[in-house]
C-alpha positions as CSV (number, residue, x, y, z in Angstrom):
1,X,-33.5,-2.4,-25.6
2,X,-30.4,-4.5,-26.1
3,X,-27.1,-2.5,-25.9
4,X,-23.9,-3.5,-27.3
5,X,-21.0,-5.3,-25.1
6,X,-18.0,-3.5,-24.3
7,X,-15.1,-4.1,-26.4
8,X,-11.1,-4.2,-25.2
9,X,-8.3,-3.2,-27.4
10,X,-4.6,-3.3,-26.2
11,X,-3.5,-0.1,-24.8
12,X,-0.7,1.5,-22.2
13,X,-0.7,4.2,-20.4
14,X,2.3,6.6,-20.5
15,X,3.9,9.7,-19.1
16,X,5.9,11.5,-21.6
17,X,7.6,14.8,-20.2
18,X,5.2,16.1,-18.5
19,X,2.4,14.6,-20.4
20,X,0.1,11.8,-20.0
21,X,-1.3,9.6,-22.9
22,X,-3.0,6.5,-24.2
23,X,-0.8,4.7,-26.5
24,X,-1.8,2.1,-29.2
25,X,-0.2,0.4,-31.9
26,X,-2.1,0.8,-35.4
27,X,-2.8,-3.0,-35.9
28,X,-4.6,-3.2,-32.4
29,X,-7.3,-0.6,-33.2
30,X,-10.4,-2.5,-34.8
31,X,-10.5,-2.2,-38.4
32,X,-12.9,0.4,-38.6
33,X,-10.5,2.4,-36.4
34,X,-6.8,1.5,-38.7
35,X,-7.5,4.7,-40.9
36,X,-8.3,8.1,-40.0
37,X,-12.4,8.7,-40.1
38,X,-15.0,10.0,-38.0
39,X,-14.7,6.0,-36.8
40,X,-11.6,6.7,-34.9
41,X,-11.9,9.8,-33.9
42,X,-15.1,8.7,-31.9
43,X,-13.3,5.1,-30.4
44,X,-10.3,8.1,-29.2
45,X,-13.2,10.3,-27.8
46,X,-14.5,7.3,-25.8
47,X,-11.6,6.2,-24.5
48,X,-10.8,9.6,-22.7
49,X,-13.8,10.0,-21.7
50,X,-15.1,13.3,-23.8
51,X,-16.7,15.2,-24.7
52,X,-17.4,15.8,-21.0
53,X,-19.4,18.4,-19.8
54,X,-18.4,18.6,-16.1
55,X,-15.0,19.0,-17.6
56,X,-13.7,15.8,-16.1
57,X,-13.3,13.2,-18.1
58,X,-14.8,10.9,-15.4
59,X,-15.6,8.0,-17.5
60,X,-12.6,7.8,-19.8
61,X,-9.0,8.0,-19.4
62,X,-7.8,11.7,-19.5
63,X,-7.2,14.0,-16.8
64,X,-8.8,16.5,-18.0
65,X,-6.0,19.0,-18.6
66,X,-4.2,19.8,-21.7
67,X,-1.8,18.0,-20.8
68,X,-3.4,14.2,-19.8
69,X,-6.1,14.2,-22.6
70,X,-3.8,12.9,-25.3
71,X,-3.8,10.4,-27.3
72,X,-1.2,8.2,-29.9
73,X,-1.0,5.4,-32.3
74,X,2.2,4.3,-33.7
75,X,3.2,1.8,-36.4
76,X,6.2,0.3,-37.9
77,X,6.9,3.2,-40.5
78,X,7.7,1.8,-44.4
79,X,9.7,5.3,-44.8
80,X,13.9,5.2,-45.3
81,X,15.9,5.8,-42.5
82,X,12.5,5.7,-39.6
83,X,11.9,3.0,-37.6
84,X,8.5,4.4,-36.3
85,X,5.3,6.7,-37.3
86,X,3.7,8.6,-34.9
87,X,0.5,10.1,-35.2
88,X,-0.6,12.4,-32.2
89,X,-4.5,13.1,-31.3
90,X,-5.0,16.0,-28.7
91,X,-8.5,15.2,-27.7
92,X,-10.4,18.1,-26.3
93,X,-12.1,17.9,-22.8
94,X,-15.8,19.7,-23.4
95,X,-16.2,19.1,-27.4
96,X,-16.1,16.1,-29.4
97,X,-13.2,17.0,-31.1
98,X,-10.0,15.4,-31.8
99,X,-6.9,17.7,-33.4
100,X,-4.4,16.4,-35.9
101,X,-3.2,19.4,-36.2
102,X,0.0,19.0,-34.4
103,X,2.6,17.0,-32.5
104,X,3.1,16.4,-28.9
105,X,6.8,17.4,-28.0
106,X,6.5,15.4,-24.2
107,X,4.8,12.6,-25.2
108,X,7.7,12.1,-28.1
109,X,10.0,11.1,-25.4
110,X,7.7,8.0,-24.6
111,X,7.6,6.9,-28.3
112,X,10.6,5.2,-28.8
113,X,10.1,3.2,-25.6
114,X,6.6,1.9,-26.8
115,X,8.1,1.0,-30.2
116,X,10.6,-1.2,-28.7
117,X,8.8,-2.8,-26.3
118,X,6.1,-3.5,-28.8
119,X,8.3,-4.9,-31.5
120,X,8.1,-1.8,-33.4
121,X,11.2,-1.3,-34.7
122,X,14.1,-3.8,-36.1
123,X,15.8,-6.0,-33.3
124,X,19.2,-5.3,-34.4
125,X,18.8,-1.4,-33.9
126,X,17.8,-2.1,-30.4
127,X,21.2,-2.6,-28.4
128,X,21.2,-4.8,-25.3
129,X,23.0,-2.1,-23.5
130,X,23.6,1.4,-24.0
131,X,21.2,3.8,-26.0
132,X,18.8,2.9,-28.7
133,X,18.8,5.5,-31.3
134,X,15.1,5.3,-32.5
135,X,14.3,7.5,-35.9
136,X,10.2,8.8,-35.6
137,X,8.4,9.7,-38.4
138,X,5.6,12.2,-36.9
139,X,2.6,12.0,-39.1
140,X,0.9,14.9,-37.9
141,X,3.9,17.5,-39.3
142,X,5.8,15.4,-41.5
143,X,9.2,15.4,-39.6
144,X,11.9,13.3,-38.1
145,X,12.2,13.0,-34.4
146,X,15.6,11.4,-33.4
147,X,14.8,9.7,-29.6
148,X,17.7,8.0,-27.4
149,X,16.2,6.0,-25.6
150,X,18.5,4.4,-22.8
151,X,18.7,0.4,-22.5
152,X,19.5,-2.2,-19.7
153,X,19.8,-6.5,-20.6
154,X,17.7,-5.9,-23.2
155,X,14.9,-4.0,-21.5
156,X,14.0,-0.1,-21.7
157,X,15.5,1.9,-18.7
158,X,12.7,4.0,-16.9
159,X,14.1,4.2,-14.2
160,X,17.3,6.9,-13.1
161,X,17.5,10.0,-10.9
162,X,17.0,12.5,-14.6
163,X,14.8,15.5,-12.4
164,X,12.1,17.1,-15.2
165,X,10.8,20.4,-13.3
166,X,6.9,19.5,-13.6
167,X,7.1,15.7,-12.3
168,X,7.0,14.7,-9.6
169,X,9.8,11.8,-9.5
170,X,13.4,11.2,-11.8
171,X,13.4,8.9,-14.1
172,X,15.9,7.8,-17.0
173,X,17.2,10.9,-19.5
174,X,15.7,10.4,-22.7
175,X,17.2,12.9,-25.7
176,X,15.0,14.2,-28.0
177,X,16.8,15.6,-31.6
178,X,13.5,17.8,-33.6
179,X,15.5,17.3,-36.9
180,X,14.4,20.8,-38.6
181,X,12.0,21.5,-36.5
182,X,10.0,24.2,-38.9
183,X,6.7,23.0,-39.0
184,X,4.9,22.0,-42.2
185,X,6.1,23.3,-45.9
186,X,6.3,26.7,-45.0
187,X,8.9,29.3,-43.8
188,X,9.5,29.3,-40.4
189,X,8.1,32.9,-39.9
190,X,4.9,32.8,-42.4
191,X,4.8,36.9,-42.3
192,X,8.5,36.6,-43.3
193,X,9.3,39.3,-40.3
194,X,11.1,38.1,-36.7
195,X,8.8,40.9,-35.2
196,X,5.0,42.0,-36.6
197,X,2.6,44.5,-35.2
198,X,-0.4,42.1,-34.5
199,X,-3.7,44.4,-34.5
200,X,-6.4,42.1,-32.5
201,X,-10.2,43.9,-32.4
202,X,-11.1,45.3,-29.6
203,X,-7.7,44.7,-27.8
204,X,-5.3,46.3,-28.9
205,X,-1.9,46.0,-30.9
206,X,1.0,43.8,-29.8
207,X,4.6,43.0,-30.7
208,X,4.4,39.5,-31.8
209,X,6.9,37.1,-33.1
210,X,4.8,34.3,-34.9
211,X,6.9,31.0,-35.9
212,X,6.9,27.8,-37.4
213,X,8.9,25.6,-35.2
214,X,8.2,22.2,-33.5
215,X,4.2,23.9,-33.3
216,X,3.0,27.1,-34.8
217,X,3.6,29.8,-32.0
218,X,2.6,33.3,-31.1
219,X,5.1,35.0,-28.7
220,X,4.2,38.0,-27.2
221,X,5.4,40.1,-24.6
222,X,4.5,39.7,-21.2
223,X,4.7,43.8,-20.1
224,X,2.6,44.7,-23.5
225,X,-0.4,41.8,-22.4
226,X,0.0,43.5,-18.3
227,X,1.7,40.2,-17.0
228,X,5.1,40.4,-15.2
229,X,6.0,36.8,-17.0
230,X,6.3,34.6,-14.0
231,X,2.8,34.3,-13.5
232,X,1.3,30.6,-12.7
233,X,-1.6,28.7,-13.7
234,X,-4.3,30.2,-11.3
235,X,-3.8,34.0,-12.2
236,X,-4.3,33.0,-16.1
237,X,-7.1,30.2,-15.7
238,X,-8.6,31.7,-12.8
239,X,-9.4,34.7,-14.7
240,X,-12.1,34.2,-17.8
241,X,-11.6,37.6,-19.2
242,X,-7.7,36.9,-19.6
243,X,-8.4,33.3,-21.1
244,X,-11.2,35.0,-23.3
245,X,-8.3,37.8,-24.3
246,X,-5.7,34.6,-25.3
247,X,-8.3,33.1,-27.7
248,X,-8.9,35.9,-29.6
249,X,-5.1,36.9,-30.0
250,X,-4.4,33.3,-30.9
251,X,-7.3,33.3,-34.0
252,X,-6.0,36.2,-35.0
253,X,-2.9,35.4,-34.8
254,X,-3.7,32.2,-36.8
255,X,-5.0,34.5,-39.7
256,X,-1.4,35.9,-40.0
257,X,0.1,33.2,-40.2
258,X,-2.0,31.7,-42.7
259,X,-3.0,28.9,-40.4
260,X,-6.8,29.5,-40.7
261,X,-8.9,32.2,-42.8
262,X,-11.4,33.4,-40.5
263,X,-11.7,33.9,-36.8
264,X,-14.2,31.1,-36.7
265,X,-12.1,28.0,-38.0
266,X,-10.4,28.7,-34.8
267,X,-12.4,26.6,-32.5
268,X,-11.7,23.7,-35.0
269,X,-7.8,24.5,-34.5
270,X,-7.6,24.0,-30.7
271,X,-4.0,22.5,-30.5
272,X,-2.5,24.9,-32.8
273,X,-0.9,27.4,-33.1
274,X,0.3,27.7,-29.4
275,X,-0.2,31.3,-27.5
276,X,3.1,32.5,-25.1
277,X,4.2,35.3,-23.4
278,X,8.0,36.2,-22.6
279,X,9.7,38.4,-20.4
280,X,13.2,38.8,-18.8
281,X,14.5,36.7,-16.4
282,X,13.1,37.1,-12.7
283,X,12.9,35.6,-8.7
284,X,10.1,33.6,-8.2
285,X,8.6,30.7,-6.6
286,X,7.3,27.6,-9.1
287,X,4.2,25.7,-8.2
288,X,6.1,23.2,-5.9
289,X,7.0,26.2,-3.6
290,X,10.9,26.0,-5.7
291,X,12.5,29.0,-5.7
292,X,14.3,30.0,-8.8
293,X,16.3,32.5,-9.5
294,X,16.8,35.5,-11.9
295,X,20.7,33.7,-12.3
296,X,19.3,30.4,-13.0
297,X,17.4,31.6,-16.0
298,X,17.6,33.3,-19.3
299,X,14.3,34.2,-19.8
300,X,10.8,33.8,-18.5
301,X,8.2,32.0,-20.8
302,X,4.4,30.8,-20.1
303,X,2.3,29.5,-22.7
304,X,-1.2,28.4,-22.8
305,X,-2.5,25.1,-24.2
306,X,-6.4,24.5,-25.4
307,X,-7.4,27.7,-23.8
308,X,-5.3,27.5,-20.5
309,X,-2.4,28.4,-18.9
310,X,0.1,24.9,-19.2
311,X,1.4,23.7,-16.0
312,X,5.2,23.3,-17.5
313,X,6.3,23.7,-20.9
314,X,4.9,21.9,-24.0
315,X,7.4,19.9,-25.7
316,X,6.7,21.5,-29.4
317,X,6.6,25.2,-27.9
318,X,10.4,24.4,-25.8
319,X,11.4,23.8,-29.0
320,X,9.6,26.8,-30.7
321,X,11.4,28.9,-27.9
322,X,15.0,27.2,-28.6
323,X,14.8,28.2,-31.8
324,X,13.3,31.7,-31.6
325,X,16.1,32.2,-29.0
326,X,18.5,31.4,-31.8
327,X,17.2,33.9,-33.9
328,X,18.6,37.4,-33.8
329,X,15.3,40.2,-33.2
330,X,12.4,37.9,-32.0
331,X,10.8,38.6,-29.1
332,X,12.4,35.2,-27.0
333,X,15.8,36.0,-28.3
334,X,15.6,40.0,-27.0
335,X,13.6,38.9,-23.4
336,X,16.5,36.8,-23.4
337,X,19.1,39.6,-23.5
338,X,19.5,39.4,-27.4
339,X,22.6,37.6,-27.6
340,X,23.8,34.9,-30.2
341,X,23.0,31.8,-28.4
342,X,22.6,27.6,-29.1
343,X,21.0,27.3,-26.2
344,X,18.4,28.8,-23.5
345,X,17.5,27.7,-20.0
346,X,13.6,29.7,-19.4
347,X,11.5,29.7,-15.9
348,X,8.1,28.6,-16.8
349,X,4.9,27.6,-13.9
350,X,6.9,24.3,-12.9
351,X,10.6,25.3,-12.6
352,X,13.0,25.6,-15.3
353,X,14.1,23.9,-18.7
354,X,16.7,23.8,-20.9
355,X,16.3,23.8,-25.2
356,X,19.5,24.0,-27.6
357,X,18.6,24.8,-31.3
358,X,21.2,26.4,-34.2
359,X,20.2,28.7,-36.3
360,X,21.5,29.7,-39.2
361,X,20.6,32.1,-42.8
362,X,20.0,30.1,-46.0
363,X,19.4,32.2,-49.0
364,X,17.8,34.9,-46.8
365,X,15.6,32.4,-45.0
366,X,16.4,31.6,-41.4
367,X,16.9,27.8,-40.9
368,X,17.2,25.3,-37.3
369,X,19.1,22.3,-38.4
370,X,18.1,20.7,-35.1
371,X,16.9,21.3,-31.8
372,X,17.3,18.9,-28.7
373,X,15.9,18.6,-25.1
374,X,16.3,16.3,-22.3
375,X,12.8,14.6,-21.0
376,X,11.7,11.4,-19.5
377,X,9.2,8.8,-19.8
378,X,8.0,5.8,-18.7
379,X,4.7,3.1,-18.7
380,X,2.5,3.9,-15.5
381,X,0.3,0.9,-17.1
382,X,-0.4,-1.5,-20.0
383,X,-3.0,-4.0,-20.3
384,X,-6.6,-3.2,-22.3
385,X,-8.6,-0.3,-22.8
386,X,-12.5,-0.9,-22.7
387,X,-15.2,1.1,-24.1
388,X,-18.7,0.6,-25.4
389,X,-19.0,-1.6,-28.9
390,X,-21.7,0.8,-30.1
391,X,-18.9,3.8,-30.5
392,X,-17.8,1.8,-34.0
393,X,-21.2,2.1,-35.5
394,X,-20.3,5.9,-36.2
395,X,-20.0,6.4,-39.6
């Protein structure tokens, strides 16, 4: 039986934050693959290796975390004022699934960087020295993502002593701007309430603040779920009951907030919306064996990702806590000590981060102008992806 060749497409592998992705540019895909269809979702599947049911991702790319089975196709955008679209694909590790439904806060801070190295945007917006001001359209939410991406004789500067708690080594300072950062069409709180009584069968009935902001997010508090809120990884994803406990509150949760209709679209709305738990600031020791203090912190925050506990902070949920924080009565803003604020510094499993975000009342409707972060990026390698021919003939 004759099997077909592998194929190779252009490709690079990137940190972003502390995420890890493969990045394309649109025109590189084959043609079957240049629009979204079941044809490209399966060529993305392949190339990360899922769905994998050791949990792996042994033959493909990804890491097999939340955080490295990501990937992101970008073309020069045809929209005013953007120099770049970006369209993000969280692929999931034990289902042959890929989710559109959201953005990919880290891996934004590697997007300008591709662009420019790939001839993506205009030459004379790309500065010999100093800082390239690179204007993203993201696909997946419809919104503009301002990066600055740093620049040295003509050549992206990845390297620079900018520490990110959750990697390993510094790197250049890349800002991030989420220009208003509410996700999608609707309000930024979908129940039109700061603070809801979420009733979860056979659970019980939390305090939740649920939000539209750089990703759909469900805060909760971490004394109400029987978590201190500076748990890490292993006491969440160690424990199948809790993980178990986090889906269901997240589906339901996604029925409030008008994200789904039924409990059961929500195993085809992995990425979104994002489940977190907060709780005042605290002593503890990160997952590099960092201690950080109670002083050093406003607030603690952990949030899960695809069913598990994230290492760090997601990019879209920093900015989801930024702007909560901003926002008098939710749940972020009160574990934070309920203060006006532009800006909050939260523990998380890593270490510590810091988000700024304005807030502001419009007609009754709260608003975020902006909200801005500090990450890095940087190519860890670029060359060819290759997977089998035979993934194209999915129709």
């Amino acid at each position: 039986m004759a099997h077909a060749p592998q194929i190779k497409i252009p490709a690079t592998y990137m940190r972003g934050g502390t995420s890890k992705g493969v990045f394309f540019s649109l025109l590189d895909l084959p043609e079957a693959a240049q629009v979204a269809n079941a044809t490209r979702d399966a060529l993305l599947l392949r190339v990360i290796g899922s769905p994998d049911p050791y949990g792996k991702q042994t033959d493909g790319m990804g890491g097999a975390t939340s955080s490295t089975s990501k990937t992101v196709i970008l073309s020069k955008s045809d929209k005013a004022d953007h120099d770049v679209d970006y369209l993000f694909g969280q692929v999931a590790i034990d289902k042959a699934f890929v989710d559109w439904s959201g953005n990919c806060g880290n891996l934004t801070a590697a997007v300008g960087a591709f662009a420019i190295s790939k001839g993506l945007v205009d030459a004379e917006r790309v500065p010999a020295d100093g800082v390239a001001v690179i204007r993203i359209w993201q696909a997946n939410i419809k919104k503009t993502i301002v990066a600055h991406v740093p620049m040295t004789a003509g050549e992206v500067q990845e390297t620079g002593d900018f520490e990110l708690d959750g990697v390993t080594f510094p790197a250049a300072e890349v800002q991030v701007d989420f220009i208003d950062p509410a996700d999608g069409d609707g309000a930024m709180f979908p129940t039109g309430n700061v603070v809801d009584e979420l009733d979860v069968p056979g659970i019980g009935v939390f305090k939740a603040t649920m939000i539209n902001a750089g990703i759909p997010t469900i805060f909760l508090n971490a004394d109400e779920i029987g978590y201190t809120g500076a748990e890490l990884q292993e006491a969440i994803n160690g424990d199948p009951a809790a993980l178990t406990r986090f889906e269901t509150i997240r589906a339901h949760g996604a029925i409030r907030m008008g994200l789904i209709k039924n409990v059961a679209e929500a195993v085809a709305r992995q990425h979104t919306p994002k489940v977190a738990f907060v709780a005042p600031p605290c002593d503890y020791v990160s997952s590099s064996g960092k201690a950080i203090s109670a002083a050093d912190i406003d607030l603690q925050v952990r949030a899960l990702s695809m069913g598990k506990l994230h290492h760090a902070m997601m990019g879209t949920a920093a900015v989801a806590i930024g702007t909560a924080a901003a926002i008098p009565g939710t749940l972020v803003n009160l574990a934070a000590g309920g203060e006006a604020r532009d800006a909050v510094r939260f523990g998380h499993p890593s270490g510590t981060l810091k988000v700024g975000a304005q807030a502001s009342q419009v007609d009754g409707e709260w608003v975020v102008n902006k909200a801005s972060m500090s990450r890095s990026a940087r190519v860890l390698m670029e060359g060819w992806v290759r997977v089998p021919g035979d993934v194209l003939q999915v129709s």
